[in-house]
N, C-alpha and C positions, 0 to 999 in steps of 0.2 A: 044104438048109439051112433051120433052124427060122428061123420070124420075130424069135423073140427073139436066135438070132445072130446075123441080122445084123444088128439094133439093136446089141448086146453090139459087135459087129466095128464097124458103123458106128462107135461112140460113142470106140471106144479107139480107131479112126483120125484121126478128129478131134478128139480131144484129145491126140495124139503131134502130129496134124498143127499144132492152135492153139497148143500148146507151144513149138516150133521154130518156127513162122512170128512168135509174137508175144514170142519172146527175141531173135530181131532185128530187131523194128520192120519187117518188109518181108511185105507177101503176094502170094502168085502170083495173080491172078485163073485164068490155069487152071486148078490145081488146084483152087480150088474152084466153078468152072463144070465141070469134070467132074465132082465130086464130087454138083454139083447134076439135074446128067445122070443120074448111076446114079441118083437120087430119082425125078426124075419116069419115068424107066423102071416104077417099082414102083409109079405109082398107075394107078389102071382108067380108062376114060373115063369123064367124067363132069362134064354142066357145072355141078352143083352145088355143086362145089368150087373156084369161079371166085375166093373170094373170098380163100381158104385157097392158090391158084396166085401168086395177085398179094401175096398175105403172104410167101409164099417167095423171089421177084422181090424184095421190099422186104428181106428178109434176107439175100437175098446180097448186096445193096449195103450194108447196116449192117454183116454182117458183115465187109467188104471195109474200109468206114471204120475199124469197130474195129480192125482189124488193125493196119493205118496211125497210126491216133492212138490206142492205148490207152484211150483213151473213151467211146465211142459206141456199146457193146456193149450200153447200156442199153435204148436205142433197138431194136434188132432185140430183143431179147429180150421189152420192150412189146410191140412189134409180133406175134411169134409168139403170146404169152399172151393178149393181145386176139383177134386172131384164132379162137384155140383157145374161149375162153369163148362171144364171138360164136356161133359155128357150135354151141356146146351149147345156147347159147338160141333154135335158130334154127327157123324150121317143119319144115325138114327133118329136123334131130334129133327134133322129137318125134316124128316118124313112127318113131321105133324104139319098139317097146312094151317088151321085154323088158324086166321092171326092174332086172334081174341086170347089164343091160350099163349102164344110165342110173345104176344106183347107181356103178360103176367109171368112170362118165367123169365122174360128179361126186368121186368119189373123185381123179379128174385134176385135178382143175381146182384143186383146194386147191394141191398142193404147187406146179404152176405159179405159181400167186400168190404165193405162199411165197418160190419162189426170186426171182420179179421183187422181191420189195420185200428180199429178203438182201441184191441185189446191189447196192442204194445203200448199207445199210450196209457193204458191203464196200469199196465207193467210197469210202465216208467217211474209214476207218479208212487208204486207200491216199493221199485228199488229205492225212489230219493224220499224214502222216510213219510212220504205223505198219505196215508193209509183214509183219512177223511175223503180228502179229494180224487182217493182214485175210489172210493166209494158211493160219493154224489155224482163220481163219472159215468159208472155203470146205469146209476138207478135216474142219473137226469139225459140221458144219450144212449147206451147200449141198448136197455130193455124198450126203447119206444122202437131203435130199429127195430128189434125181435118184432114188438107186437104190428111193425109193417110187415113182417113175413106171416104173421098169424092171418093179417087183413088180406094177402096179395091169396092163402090156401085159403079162405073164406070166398075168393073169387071163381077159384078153382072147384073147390067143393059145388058152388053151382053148376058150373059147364060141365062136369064129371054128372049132376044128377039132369040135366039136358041130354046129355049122350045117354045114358041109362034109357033114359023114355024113348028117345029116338033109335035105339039100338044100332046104332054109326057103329064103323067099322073100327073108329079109333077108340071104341070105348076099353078096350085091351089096352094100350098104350096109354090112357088116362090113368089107369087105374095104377097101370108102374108107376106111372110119373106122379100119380099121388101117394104112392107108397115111397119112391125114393124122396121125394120132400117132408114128409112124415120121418122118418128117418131121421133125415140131415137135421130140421128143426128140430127133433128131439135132441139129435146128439148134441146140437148149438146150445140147444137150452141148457142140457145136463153141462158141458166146459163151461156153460160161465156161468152154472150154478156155484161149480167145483170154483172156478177163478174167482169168484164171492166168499167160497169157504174158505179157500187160500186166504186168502185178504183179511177174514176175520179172523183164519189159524194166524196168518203172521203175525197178527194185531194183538191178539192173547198171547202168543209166545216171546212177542217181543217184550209186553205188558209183564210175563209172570218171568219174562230173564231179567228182567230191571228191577223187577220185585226180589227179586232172588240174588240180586247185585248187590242192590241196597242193604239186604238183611243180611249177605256177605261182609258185605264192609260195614255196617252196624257191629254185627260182633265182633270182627276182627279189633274195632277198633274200641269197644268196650271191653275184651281183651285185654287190648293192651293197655285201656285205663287202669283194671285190674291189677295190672301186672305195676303197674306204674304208680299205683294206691297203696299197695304194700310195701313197694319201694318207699315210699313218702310217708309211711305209716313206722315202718318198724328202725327208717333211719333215726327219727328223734328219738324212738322206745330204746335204742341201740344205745343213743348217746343219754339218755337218763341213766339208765342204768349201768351202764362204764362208768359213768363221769359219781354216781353213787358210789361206787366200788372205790373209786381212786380217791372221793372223797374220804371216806371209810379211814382210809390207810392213812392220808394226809397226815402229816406232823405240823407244816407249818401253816398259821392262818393264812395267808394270801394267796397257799396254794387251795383252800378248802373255798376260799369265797371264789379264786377260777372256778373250782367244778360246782359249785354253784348256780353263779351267771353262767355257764353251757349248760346246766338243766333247766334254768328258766328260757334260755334263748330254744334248748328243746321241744319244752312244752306249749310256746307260743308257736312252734312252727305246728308241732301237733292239733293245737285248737286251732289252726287255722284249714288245716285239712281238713278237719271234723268239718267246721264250718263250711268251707264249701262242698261238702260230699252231701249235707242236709238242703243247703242252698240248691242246689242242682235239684234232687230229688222235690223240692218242693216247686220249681218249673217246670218239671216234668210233670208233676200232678196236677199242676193248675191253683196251687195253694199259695204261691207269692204274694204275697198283699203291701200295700206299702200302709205303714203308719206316721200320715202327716203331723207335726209338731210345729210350733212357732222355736226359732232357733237362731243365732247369731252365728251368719256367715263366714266373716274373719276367726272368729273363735275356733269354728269348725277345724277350719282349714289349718291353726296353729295349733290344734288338738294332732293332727294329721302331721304334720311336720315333727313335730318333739317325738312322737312315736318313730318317725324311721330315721330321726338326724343322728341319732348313734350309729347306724349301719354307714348312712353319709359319711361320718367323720372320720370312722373307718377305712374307710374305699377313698379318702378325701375328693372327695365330688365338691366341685362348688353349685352350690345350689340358690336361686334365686328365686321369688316370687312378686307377683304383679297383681294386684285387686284393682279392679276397674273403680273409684271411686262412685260412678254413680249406681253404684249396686247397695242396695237398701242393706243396712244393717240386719236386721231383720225381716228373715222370710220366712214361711209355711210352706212345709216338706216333710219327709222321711228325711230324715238328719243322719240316721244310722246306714239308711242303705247309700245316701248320695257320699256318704265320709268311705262308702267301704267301695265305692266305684275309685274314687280319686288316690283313696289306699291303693288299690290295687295298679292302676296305672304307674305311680310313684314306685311302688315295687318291684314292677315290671321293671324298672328306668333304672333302679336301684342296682338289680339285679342283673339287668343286660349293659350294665354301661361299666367300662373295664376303672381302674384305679385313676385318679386325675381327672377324669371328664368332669360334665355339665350337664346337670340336669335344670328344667325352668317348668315354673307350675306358674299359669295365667289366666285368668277370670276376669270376665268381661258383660256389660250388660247387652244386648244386640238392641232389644228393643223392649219398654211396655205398654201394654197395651190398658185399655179404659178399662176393663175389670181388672186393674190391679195384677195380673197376671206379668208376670218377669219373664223372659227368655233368656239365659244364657249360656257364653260361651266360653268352655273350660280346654285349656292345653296342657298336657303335658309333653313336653321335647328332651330329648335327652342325645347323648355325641355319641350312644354304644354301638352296637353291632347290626343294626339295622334289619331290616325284613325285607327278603327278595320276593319278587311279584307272584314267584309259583306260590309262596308261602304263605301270601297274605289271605289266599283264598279260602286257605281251612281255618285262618285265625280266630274268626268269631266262631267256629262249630263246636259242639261238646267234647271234651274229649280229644282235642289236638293239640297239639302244640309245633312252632314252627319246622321243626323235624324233631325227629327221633332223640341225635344227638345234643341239642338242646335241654332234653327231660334229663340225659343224662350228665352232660356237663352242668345244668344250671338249677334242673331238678322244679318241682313244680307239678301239680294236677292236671292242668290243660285246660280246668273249670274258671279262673277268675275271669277274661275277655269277655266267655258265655253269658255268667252272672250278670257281669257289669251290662252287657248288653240287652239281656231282659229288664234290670232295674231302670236303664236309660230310657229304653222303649214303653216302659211305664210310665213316666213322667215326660211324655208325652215329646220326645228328643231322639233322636240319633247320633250313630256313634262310627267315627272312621280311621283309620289310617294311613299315613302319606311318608313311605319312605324308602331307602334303597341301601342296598345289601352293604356295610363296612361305613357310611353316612349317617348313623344314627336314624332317632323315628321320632314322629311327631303322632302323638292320639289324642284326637278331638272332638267332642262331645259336647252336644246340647239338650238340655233340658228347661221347661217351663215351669215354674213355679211361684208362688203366689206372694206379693207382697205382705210382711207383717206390719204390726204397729210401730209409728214411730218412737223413736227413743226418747224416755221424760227429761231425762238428761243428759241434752247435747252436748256434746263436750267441746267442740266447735266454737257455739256461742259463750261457753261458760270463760272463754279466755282470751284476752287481747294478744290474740296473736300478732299485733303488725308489732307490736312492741316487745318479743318474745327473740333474744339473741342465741344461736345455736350454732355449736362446732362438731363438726364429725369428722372424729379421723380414724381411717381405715384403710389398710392394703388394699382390701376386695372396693373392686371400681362401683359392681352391682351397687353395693353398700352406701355408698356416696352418688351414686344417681339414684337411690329409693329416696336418700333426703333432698337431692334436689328437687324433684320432682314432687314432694312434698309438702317442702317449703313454698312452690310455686303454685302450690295447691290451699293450703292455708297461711300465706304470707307475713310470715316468721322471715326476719334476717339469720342469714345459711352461710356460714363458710367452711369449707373442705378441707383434708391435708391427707395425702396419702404416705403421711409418714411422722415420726416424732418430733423431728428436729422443724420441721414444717410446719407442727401445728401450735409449737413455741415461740415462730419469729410471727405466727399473726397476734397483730395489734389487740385485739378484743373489745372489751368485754364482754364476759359472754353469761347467761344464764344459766345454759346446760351446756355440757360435754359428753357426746357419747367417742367413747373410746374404743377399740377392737383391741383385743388382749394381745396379738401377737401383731409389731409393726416392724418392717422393716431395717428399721436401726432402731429401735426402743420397746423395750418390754409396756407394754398398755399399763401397770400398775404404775411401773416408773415415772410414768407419764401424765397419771394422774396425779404424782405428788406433787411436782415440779405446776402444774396446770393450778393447782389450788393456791399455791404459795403466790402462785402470780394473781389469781383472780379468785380469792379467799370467798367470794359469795357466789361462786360455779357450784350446782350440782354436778359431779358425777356419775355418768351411768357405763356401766360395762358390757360391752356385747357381747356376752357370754356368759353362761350356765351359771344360776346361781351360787354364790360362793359367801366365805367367811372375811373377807379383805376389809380393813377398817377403810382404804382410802374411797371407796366406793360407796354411793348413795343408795343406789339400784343397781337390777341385773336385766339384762332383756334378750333370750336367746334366738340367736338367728335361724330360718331367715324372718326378718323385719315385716311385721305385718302396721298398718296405720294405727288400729287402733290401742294396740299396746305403745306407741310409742306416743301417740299423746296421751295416756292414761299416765304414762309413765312422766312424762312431762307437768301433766296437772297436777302430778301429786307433788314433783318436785318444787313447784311454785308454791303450794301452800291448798290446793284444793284435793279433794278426792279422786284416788286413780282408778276409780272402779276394778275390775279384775287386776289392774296393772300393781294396786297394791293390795289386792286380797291376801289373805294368810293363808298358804298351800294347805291344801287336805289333812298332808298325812301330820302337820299341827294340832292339828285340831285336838283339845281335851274336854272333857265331860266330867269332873268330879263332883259324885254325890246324886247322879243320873243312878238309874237303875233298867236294864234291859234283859227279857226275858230270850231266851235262846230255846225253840222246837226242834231238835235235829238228833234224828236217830243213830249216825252214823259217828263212831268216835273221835275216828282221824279229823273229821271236817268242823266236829266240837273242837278238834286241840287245834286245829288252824287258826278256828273264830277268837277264841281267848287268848293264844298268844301274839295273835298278829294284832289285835283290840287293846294287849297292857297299856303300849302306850298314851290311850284317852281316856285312862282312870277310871271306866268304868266298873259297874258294880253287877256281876251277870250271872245268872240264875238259868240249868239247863233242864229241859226237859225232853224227853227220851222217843216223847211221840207225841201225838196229838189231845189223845184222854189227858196224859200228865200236864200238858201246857194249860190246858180248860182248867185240873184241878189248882193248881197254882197260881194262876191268875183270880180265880173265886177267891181263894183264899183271904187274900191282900191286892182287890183292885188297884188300887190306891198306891201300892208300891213301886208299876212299873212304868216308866217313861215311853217304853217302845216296844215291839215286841217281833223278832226276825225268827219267821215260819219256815220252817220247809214242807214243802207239797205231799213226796212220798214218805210214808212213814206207816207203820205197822201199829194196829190197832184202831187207830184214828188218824185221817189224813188231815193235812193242814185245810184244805176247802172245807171241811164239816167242823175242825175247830174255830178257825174265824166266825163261822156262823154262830155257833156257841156262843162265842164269846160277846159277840154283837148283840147276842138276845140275851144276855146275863143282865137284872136289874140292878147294875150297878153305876154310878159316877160318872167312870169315865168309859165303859165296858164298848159303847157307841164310837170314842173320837182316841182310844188311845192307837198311836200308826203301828200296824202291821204290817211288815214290807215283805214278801215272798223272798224266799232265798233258794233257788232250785236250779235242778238241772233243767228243767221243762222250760224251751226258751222258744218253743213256737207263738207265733201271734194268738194264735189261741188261748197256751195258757197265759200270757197274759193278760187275755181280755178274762178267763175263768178266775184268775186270782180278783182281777177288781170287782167283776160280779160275786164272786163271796163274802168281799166288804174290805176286802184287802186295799192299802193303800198307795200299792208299789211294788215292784218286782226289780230283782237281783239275780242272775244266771248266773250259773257254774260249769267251769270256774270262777272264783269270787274273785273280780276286778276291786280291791280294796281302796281305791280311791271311790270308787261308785258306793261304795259302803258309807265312806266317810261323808260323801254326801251328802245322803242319805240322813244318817246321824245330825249334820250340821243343818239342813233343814227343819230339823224336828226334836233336836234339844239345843240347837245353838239358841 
């Protein structure tokens, strides 16, 4: 074997070997005490090289530390380079004449120095985190000097087999000096195999301490969800069942209808937990789906308001809203998740903003574009307590909420922000916040979504507005800039009064009057009387909560959206006020209807029928699935409608719908079958309408969506 193979051989063993030994931090001192054995095998006797012995002795112990701590590889590799320079300037070197051989060991001695001073830069680049670049340093600059030192013992190796044939006297002295370069080069190669292993140990340990950080503070803080789910969970269960108890005892009714409304305000905090603890889990799976609908914007948004204006009025917040008019009536969406984004913001606002603030919800179109395609832009602003810069970092993450104290003062999941931020980034939007600690918070969000069809009936054109006389009077300023700005928008004559006695001395006449119940110096009813007497062909309308008051026409409760106020105007006039004068749900009657009930469970039968007396229906129950198939065979003909539930024992509602759809009978095809279930994933209701089903209803039963329901398909 040539000398340079087994340099070649030496060099890729010990750097297979410093590779594996220093990816995991441990080295065998055998291995490399024998590997230091097969070296001194290959040098001659010779006590010249006492000093170059005792440099190998110091490298196998630096190399042993390096191994161990990834560090100290600097150390032996000095050690060798010194060593090696030494012995070139030493008396004994110069007894070599040849200058062919002193030009090649000075030709050595560079890239030795070279690589000793690379490999702090390489150190450098591994302490400042750059673990890439001190690894393209090695492999694009260290190892090509190496292989000049391989090239410079390839030069040697020849003059060493010249003296061989010539039997020169220096061939003794070659033969050291190719043994202690043999050597040195090995030992160079094995430290910065090691300072490779290092580099790739640090890189895995740093890798699996970040890894092990992460999955730290993952549990820690699932955890404390935990911890914080229970809490949210067994407080409404705490207060059902107290507020049961005390109900129980009650003597007087007002005190039975209190624990009442604290059981229903219970159990909507509880389904709302629910919901998000499903929500969550179904982002986590990858099972989110949005289900687009064509839907009426403003509607949404005053579905959304009447849900949390009772906590408002409570907290007395004044609360104001702004629709960008050029936002289409009508868009195509997920209706249900973009209402439960905007809930949740408002809640938030509800929630963090103390007694007397300001909360503002604003909607805006940014731009559309030629496919019909909508962008816009939603705010919520509120005066509460604001979000400090450390805070906001973890605000969108699962599982957090702005500290600790917050879950407990204010109480909450830590999941709605998360939600809302996946549903956002669904609809193709982003979502931010801008605010400071004790200054209140603003959260802003955009989403794209698609224009609908337009409206058949414009209500717009349906009414000469320039001839259309209107008074608003109201304390709240908002209130009376939502009709300026309205009337400037569809060019109605507008005049204001932010008080009673003020909206008596204006002249008039006037077509409509909206009044605000409570004014400054006059009760709003009072004021309606005094306002008619003067102007006997005034509509009245009251801003505020539907009520029994003979002096009032209509009711419209705040805050003020556009198109209930001119619904509510059109109908005043003499035309049709669409929703403004529909008949509320829970009116609705059906006598002489007949609807078939599938539900196995009894409590949820005595729900359905007592909470139904009121629409005169006529309701037949069945216990499961078989019973509903035999009872419908019986007398197709008898039932108008027929509300399934899913689970049920012996027969589930999927296998009865089918039944029933393949019965030859009448109506067995078209009569509506609307799911009634706990089962509220998108799934099941795509599995209910692939059964033949006509609609779905989740539990708990929102009985306005029932009545719906109903008034769709016997009204």
């Amino acid at each position: 074997m040539t000398i340079r193979n087994k340099i070649m051989g030496g060099f890729l063993l010990l750097l297979g070997i410093g590779i594996l030994l220093g990816s995991t931090g441990v080295v065998s001192t055998q291995i490399l005490n024998g590997k230091a054995g097969e070296l001194y095998a290959l040098q001659l006797e010779s006590s010249d090289f006492t000093v170059i012995i005792d440099s190998h002795h110091m490298w196998r112990r630096d190399l042993t530390e390096a191994a161990m701590g990834g560090a100290a590889f600097t150390g032996s590799l000095n050690a060798e380079t010194c060593a090696l320079g030494q012995w070139l300037h030493s008396e004994k070197a110069q007894e070599i004449t040849d200058p062919g051989i002193l030009a090649i060991l000075e030709q050595l001695h560079e890239p030795h120095f070279y690589i000793h001073e690379h490999a702090k830069t390489v150190l450098a680049l591994v302490e400042a985190g750059d673990l890439a670049g001190a690894q393209r340093e090695m492999v694009n600059v260290t190892m090509p000097k190496l292989q000049e030192v391989i090239d410079s013992l390839t030069e040697i190796e020849n003059w060493y087999n010249h003296l061989m044939e010539a039997q020169v006297s220096e061939m003794e002295q070659m033969g050291q000096l190719i043994t202690l370069i043999l050597i040195t080069v090995i030992a160079i190669a094995a430290v910065l195999a090691l300072m490779l292993g290092s580099i790739l140990s640090g890189a895995i340990s740093r890798q699996l301490q970040d890894a092990l950080d992460q999955a730290n503070a993952a549990s820690k803080a699932k955890s404390e969800f935990l911890a914080s789910m229970s809490h949210e969970i067994r407080t409404p269960i705490n207060a059902v069942t107290g507020m049961s108890a005390i109900g129980k005892a009650a003597s007087g009714r007002d005190r039975m209808i209190y624990c009442f409304d604290r059981i229903e305000e219970a159990s909507g905090l509880l389904l709302g937990t629910i919901n998000s603890i499903l929500d969550m889990s179904k982002i986590e799976a990858g099972k989110f789906e949005l289900s687009p609908t064509e839907f009426h914007f403003e509607k949404m948004l005053q579905k959304i308001a009447n849900v949390l204006s009772f906590r408002m009025e409570e907290k007395r917040h004044r609360f104001s809203v702004a629709v960008d008019r050029a936002i289409p009536a009508l868009l195509i969406g997920d209706e249900q998740r973009l209402s439960q984004v905007i809930t949740n913001l408002l809640g938030n606002a509800v929630k963090f903003t103390p007694d007397g603030g300001a909360i503002r919800l604003s909607a805006e179109l940014v731009r559309e574009e030629p496919d019909s395609v909508c962008k816009l832009l939603v705010k919520v602003t509120d005066s509460g307590i604001g979000v400090s810069p450390e805070q906001q970092v973890h605000l969108f993450q699962p599982f957090h909420q702005a500290e600790k104290s917050t879950t407990r003062q204010y109480g909450g999941t830590g999941l709605g922000l998360t939600i809302s931020k996946s549903i956002v980034e669904m609809m193709g939007g982003e979502i931010w916040l801008t605010s400071e600690l004790d200054k209140g918070a603003t959260f802003t969000f955009t989403v794209q979504i698609e224009r609908g069809e337009d409206l058949k009936d414009d209500w717009e054109s349906c009414v000469q507005w320039g001839g259309v006389r209107v008074l608003a009077a109201d304390s709240d300023p908002d209130t009376l800039a939502f009709f300026t700005k309205l009337s400037g928008e569809l060019g109605f004559v507008y005049d204001a009064a932010a008080g009673g006695r003020e909206a008596l001395a204006l002249a008039g006449p006037y077509d409509i009057c909206f009044l605000g119940r409570s004014l400054p110096d006059m009760d709003g009813l009072r004021l309606a009387e005094q306002l008619q007497e003067k102007h006997p062909d005034a509509s009245v309308i009251l801003l505020t909560p539907a009520a029994n008051e003979a002096c009032a026409d209509q009711y419209i409760s705040k805050p003020l959206f556009p198109f209930a106020v001119m619904g509510a105007i059109r109908a005043c006039l003499g035309g049709s006020g669409g929703d403004g004068g529909a008949e509320p749900p829970s009116a609705l009657q059906f006598p002489g209807r007949r609807v078939l009930l599938a539900e196995d469970v009894e409590i949820n039968r005595e729900i359905v029928l007592t909470l139904l007396e009121p629409a005169q229906l006529e309701i037949d129950c069945a216990l499961n699935g078989k019973e509903a198939v035999e009872l419908f065979s019986k007398d197709p003909a008898r039932y108008d409608m027929i509300f399934m539930d899913v689970q049920m024992p012996e027969m589930d509602g999927y296998e009865a719908t089918r039944r029933i759809r393949a019965l030859d009978a009448p109506n067995a095809k078209t009569v509506p079958i609307v799911a009634m279930t706990a089962n509220t994933f998108r799934e099941d209701v795509e599995n209910c309408l692939d059964a033949g089903m006509n609609g779905h209803i989740g539990k708990p039963l929102n009985f306005d969506e029932v009545l719906e329901y109903l008034g769709k398909y016997l009204g």
